[in-house]
C-alpha positions in Angstrom: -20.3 16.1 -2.2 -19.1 12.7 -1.8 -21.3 9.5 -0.2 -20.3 6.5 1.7 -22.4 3.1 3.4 -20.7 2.0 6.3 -22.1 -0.5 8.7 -25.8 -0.2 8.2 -25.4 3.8 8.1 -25.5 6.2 5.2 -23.2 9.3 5.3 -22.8 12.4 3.2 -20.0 14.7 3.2 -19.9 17.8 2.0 -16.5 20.2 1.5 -16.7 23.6 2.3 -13.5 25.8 0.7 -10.5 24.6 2.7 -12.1 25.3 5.8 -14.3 22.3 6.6 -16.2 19.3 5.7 -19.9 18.9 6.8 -21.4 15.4 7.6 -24.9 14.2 7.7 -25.4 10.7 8.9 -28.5 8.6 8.4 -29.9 4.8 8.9 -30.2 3.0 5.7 -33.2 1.0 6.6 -35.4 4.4 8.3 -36.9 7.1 6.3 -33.8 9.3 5.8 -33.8 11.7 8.8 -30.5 12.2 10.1 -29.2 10.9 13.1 -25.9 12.9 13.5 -25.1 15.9 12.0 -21.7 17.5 12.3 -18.2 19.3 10.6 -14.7 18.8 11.1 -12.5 21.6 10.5 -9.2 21.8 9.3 -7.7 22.6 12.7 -9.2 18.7 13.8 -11.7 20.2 16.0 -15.6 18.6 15.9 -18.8 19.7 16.3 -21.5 16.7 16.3 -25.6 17.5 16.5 -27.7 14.7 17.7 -31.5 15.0 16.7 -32.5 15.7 20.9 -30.3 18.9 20.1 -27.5 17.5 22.4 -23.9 18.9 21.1 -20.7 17.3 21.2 -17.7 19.4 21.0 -13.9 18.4 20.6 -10.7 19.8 19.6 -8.3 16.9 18.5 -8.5 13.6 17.1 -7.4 12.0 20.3 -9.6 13.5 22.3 -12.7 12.5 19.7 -11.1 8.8 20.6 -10.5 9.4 24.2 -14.5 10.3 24.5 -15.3 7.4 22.4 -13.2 5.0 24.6 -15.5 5.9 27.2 -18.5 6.0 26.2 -18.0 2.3 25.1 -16.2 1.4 28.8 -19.8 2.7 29.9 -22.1 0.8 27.6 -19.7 -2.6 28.7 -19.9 -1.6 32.3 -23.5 -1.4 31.7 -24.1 -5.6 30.6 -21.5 -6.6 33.4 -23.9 -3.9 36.2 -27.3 -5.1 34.7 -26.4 -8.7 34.7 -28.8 -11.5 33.5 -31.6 -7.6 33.2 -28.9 -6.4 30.6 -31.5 -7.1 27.0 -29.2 -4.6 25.0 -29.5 -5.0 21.1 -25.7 -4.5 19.7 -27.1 -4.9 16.3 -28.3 -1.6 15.1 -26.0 -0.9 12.5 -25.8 -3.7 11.0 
């Protein structure tokens, strides 16, 4: 089992045989529940828990960036739509 900080955010990884490595991902400054769970396998695909039970599913690095991309184009689009209304915080993780 190995442990990393990164940007405000404390994550565990956990190796499972060859096959893959599990991830659990918390806040630093909360009360340690999780706020993504998830594995990559050693074929690159992803599988990513959020604590609403949503899933995210991808097969390849790319497409992991590809859907990551976007979701940032949204949150942007989102201050430039909202204008002057847009009160988003950007710094949750520090």
């Amino acid at each position: 089992m190995r442990h990393k900080r990164w940007r405000g955010l404390y994550i565990t990884a956990t190796r499972h045989y060859e096959v893959y490595v599990e991830y659990e991902i918390t806040r630093l400054e909360q009360d340690g529940d999780a706020v993504i769970r998830g594995t990559v396998k050693y074929d690159g695909c992803t599988d990513w828990t959020f604590p609403e039970g949503a899933i995210w599913h991808t097969c390849t690095r790319k497409e992991l960036q590809k859907y990551s991309d976007m979701l940032m184009m949204c949150f942007d689009w989102t201050k430039e739509i909202l204008g002057k209304h847009w009160d988003g915080d950007e710094t949750n993780w520090g």
